[in-house]
Structures are given as C-alpha cells and as structure tokens.
N, C-alpha and C positions, 0 to 999 in steps of 0.2 A: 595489385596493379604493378608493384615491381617487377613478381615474377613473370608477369605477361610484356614485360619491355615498354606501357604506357606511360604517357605525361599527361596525367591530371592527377587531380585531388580530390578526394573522397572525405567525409564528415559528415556530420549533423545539417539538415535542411530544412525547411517547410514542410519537406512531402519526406524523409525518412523519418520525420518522429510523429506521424501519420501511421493509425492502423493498418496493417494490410489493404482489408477491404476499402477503404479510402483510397490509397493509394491509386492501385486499379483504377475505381469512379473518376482518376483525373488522366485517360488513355480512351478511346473510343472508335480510332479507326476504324472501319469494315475495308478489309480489301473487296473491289468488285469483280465479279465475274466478267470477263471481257469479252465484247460480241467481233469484234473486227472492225467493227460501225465507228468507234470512238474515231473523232480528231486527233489526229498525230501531228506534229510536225516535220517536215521533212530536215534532213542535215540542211537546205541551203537556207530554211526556214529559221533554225537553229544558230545560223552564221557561224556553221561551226569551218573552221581552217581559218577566220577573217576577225570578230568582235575581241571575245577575249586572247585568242592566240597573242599579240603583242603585249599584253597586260598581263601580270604576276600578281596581281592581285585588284579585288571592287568589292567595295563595301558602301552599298546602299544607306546607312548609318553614317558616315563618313568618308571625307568632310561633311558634305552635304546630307542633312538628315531628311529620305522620304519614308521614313519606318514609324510608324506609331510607336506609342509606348507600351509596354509589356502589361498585357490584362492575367486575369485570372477563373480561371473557366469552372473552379471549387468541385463540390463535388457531384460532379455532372460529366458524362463520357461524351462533352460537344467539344472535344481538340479537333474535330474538321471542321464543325462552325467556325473558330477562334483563328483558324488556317486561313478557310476563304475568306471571312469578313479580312483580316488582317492583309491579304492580297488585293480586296478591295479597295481596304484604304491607302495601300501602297501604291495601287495605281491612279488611281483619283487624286494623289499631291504630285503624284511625275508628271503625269497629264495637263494637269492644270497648275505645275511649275511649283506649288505652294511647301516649299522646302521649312523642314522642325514645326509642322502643324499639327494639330492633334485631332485629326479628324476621326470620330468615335462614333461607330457603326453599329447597330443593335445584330448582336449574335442571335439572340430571344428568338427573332424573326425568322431566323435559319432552324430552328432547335422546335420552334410553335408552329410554323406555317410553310414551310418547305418541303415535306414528305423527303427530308433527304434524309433525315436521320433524328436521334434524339438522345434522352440522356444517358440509354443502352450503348450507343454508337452511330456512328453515321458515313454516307460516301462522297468522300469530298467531288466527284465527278459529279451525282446530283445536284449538291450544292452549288456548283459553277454554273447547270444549268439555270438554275432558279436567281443566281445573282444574273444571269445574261437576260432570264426573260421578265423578271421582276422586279428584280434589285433590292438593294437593304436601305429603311430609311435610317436615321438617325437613331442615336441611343437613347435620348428621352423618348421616342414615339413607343418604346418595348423594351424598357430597361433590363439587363440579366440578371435573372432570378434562379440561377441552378436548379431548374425543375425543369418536365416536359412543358406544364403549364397549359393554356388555351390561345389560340390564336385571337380568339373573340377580346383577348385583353390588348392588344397592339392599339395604336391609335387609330381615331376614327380616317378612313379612308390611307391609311399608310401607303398602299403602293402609290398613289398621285404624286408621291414624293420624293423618289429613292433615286439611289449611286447605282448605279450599273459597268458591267464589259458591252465593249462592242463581241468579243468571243472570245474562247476559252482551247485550248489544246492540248493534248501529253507532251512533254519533250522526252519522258522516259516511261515505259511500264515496268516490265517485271525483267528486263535486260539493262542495266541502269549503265551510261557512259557516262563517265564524270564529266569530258570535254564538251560532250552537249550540255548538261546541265551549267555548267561555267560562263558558254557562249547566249544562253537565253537567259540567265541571270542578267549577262551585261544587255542584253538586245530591248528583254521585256521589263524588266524591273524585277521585284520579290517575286520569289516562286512558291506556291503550294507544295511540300512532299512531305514526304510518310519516313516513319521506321520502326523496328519494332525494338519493343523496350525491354531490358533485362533488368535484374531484380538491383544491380549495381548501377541505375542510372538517377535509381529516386537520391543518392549518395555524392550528387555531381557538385562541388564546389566550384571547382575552376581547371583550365587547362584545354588541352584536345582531348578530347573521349575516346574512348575504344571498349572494345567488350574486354571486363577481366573477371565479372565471377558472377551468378547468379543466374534463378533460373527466369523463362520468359515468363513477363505479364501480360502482354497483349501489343496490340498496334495503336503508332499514334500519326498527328497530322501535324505539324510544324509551318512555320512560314522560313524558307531558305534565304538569309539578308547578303551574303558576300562568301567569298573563297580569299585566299590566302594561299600562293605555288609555293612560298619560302618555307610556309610552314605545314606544307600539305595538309591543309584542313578547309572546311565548311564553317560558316556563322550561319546561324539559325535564333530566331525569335520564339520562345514556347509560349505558354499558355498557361502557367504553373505560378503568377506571381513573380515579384521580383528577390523575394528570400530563399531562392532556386539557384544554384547554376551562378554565370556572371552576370548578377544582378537580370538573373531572367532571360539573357541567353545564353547559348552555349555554342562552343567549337568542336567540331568534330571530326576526324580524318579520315580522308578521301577513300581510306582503307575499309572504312565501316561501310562501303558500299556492296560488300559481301555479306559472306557469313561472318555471324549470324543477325546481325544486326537489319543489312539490305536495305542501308539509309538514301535515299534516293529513287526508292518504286514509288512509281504511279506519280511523279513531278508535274505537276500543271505551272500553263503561265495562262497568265491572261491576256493574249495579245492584241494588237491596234490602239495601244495606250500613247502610241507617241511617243517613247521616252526621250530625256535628255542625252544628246549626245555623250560615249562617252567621254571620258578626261584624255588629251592629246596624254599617245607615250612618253615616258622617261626620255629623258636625254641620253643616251648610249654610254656609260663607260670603258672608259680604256679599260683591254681584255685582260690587265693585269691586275684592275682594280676589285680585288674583292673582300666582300667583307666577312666577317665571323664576329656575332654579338652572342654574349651570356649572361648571365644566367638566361634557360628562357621563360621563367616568370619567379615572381615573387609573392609569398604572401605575409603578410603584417595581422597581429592582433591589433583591437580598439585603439591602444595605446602609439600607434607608427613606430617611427624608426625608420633608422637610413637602409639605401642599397648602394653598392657601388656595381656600374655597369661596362664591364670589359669589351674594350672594339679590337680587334686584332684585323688589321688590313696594310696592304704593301704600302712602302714607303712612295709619298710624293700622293698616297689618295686622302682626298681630305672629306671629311663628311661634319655635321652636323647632329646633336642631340635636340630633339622635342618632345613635349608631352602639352596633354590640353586638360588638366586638372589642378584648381587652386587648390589643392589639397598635401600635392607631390613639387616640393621647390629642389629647382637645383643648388647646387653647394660648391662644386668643381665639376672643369674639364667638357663644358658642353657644346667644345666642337674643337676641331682638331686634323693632323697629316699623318697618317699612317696608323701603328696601333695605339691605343690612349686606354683612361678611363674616364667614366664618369659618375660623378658624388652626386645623390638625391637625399634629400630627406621626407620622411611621409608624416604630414601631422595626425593627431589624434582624433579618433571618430568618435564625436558625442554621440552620433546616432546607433538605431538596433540593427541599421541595415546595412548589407554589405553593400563594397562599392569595389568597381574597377577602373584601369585607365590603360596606356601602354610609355613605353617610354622608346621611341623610335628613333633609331640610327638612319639619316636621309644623306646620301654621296652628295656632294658638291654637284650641283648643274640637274642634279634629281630630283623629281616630284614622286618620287614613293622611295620608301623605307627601303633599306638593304635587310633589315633584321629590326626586332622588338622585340622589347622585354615585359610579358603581362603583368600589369601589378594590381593586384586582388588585396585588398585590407576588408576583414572583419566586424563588424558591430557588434556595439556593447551586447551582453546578455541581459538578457530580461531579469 
C-alpha cells in the first residue's frame, strides 16, 4: 500500500480469514454481453453540467439516512441480488420520503425466481428487469438462505405483494465517466455498480481503496451511496457483513475507475423515483478562505484514546468542528479563526465490532465540510 502511494488500511476481516474458496463464493457479478437495445441515459438525463456540478460532495447515508443497513449475502455469488434489492430499497424510502427506515427486501426471490442469476453469479441488468416487471416482496415472504433453493418455497402468492421501479437505465457501461455517475447519484438516489476484485480487497479495513497488490478474483455488484471531490473518492455499501471494510462499507477513489479495478461499469439507476430535492449549495466563501485538515483518518484499538485534529486556514476564516458519535467526545478547540487544533477523546469498545464515524471541519456560514478526519476504532477480539 505504501509503495503504490494508497490511503487505506489493510488487516484481518471477516472475509480474509475466510478460505480462498469462500472468499470467491462471496463475488458473483457476470458482466453482460451488450446488445445496443439496453436503456442508457442520456447526459441531459444524467443532469450532468447541472445536479452535482455545484455540490462537492452527497451522501445518501448522511444527514439524512435513505440506505438500508449492511446485509450479508455469505457464501453465495448473489452480490447483484444484494445490489438491486439494496437499490430497491433505497428507492422505495426516497420515494415514499421514509428517512433511517429499514425496509428489508427478500434477495432469495432474486437468486430463486428471477432467472437472473444464482449462487454461481448473476446479471444485475436481468435483475432490474424482474424488480421493474415483478418486484421483490418482503424478507419474511423468502427469507435468505445462501443457496440456489426453490422458488416453490417463497410465499404463497408473493408477487400480489411486492416493491417495484417504475424503470431502470445504464448511466455507465464499459466507458465509465465519473461526472455522470456523480450527477445520477444526486438526481436518482443509490446506484447499482460493479467492480472487479483483487485479491488485496478481501484485506479492506478502512480508508479510500485503490489497487496495491494481488491477483483478480472475479466481479462484484455493490450499491454506490455518495462521492466526496475533497477527497476524490466514492462510498459504496457491500454485501460482505458489517465486520468488513467501514463497518460494511467502503470508500473508494475516483481513480479506481480504471485499471484494473474499472469501479463503475455497467452503473444502473433506477429512475422515476422522485427523489428529494437536493440540499441548497454551501454559502460561498471568501477566495482566501481555505482550509487544510489532518490527519486524514485515525485508527484506535478496543481500548480508544485521544486524537488531536489540525485546521490550518487563513486568518480572519473561522470554522467549526463536528462529529455525530457518543462514542468520540471533544476535549479542546472545537471551533475557531484561522489555523487551530482540535482535542478528541475516543472511549472504549466493549463490543467485537468495529465502528466508524468522521470528525468534520464546517467554514462559518457552511453546510458541508471543508475536510474530515475518518475515525475507525476496532473491536474487542474474540
């Protein structure tokens, strides 16, 4: 990781102390062969020069939570089930406004009765069709059972019942623009995309990802939650559990939209969801106001321990320190003119699971961060 110039963090996971073959069984993309026939979006469709251009950063997660909570798809190759259901549910709480709900959608139904795919793999383009013509009932009608399983086991008459799209489209195939994907993130809500996995990704603790060692395992499906310009990177929701990654998902840089990675083919959204407007732009600051925050993350064993957080910005700007975790109290300096620091302390995690949070530097008369500090602490061991 050093020698390839990345920031993240590699360790022990859920899924690297997993045998090989496991491993694998939790990856199942198929890329499709493409007819011409597929739904595209067009740029104006995309709102690309218009939605995201003014905003530096969306995060569907935050403030406002329309992202489910992080499942776990075990060992079964349905990460494009776990994708679309998870775009499903994402658009079914923007739709219908129902903000940190946990609306829990049977994958089973995708994986048993969809002909899109199964526990070998599957194509998330199939799947969108079958959520658009069919739709997925609820989790108890077809609980997940990481098998292929039988359709005949779902509940009696399931489709009478189910969450649907009005339709479905690419905003990216195998030529991926980040600026599009950005602008239909803000327009449509969560995105469906793919990438392909290297043998250094089962290894993801925290940070922004990038490729630094290892050879391919296969393709996977992700649900795309937010971007971040400050920090050129992607959020993303996986499929892997929450003793993965940050607490299940991960950050990735815009960079990875190449080789070899090529994070961002085959992006769907599911459009006509209505989404909520987005959040009005920041207030504009004076061109002299800028900021520079560090570290840019932290990580803590079970035990915590402090951080102190450096703002370095011109005299006469004044900004603000936040965080939204009772876990990380401040101690000194959490707002201020010009350069400062500031004093956290992180308590101790009785629990096995890791946890994250951020600790954000906001300019005076700003509704978004100038910078932030990720802070990742550890769980006990078993």
């Amino acid at each position: 990781i050093k020698e390839k110039g990345a920031h993240w963090e590699a360790g022990e996971t859920s899924m690297s102390a997993l045998p090989d073959r496991e491993r694998k069984l939790r990856l199942g993309h198929v890329k499709p062969r493409l007819t011409g026939q597929e739904p595209v979006l067009t740029a104006s469709e995309t709102g690309t020069g218009g939605t995201a251009a003014v905003y530096t950063s969306h995060d569907w997660t935050y403030p406002t939570n329309y992202v489910t909570p992080v499942r776990n798809q075990g060992s079964c190759g349905s990460c494009w089930a776990f994708a679309a259901a998870g775009a499903l549910e994402s658009y079914t709480l923007i739709k219908n406004s129902l903000a940190g709900q946990d609306l829990n959608l049977s994958e089973q139904v995708l994986v048993s009765c969809s002909g899109a795919g199964n526990c070998g793999g599957g194509y998330i383009g199939s799947a969108s069709n079958y959520i658009r013509d069919k739709g997925l009932p609820a989790e108890a009608c077809f609980p997940y059972t990481a098998t292929n399983n039988t359709c005949g086991s779902a509940c009696y008459a399931y489709q009478g019942d189910t969450y649907r799209i009005q339709s479905w489209a690419y905003v990216t195939t195998t030529s991926v623009n980040v600026e599009a994907i950005k602008n239909a993130l803000v327009t449509y809500g969560p995105l469906v995309t793919t990438m392909d996995v290297y043998g250094d990704f089962f290894s993801y603790r925290g940070g922004i990802y990038s490729y630094a060692s290892g050879s391919y395992q296969g393709g996977h499906a992700i649900l795309l939650v937010g971007y971040d310009d400050a920090a050129q990177c992607f959020k993303a929701k996986n499929s892997w559990g929450t003793g993965w990654g940050e607490a299940g998902f991960f950050r990735i840089a815009y960079s990875a939209v190449g080789n070899p990675v090529y994070f961002g083919e085959f992006t769907i959204a599911y459009n006509g969801a209505a989404p909520l407007p987005p959040p009005p732009p920041p207030e504009p600051q004076p061109t002299a106001c800028t900021f520079t925050v560090s570290p840019a993350s932290k990580t803590f064993t079970d035990r915590g321990g402090k951080v102190s957080v450096s703002v370095t910005a011109g005299a006469g700007c004044a900004w603000t320190a936040t965080e939204d975790a009772d876990w990380v109290t401040p101690t000194s300096g959490t707002a201020g003119t010009g350069s400062g620091t500031v004093g956290y302390s992180v308590s101790g995690n009785a629990t096995t699971l890791m946890r994250t949070t951020a600790i954000r530097i906001v300019p005076a008369g700003a509704s978004s961060p100038a910078g932030s500090v990720s802070i990742v602490q550890k769980g006990k061991k078993r």
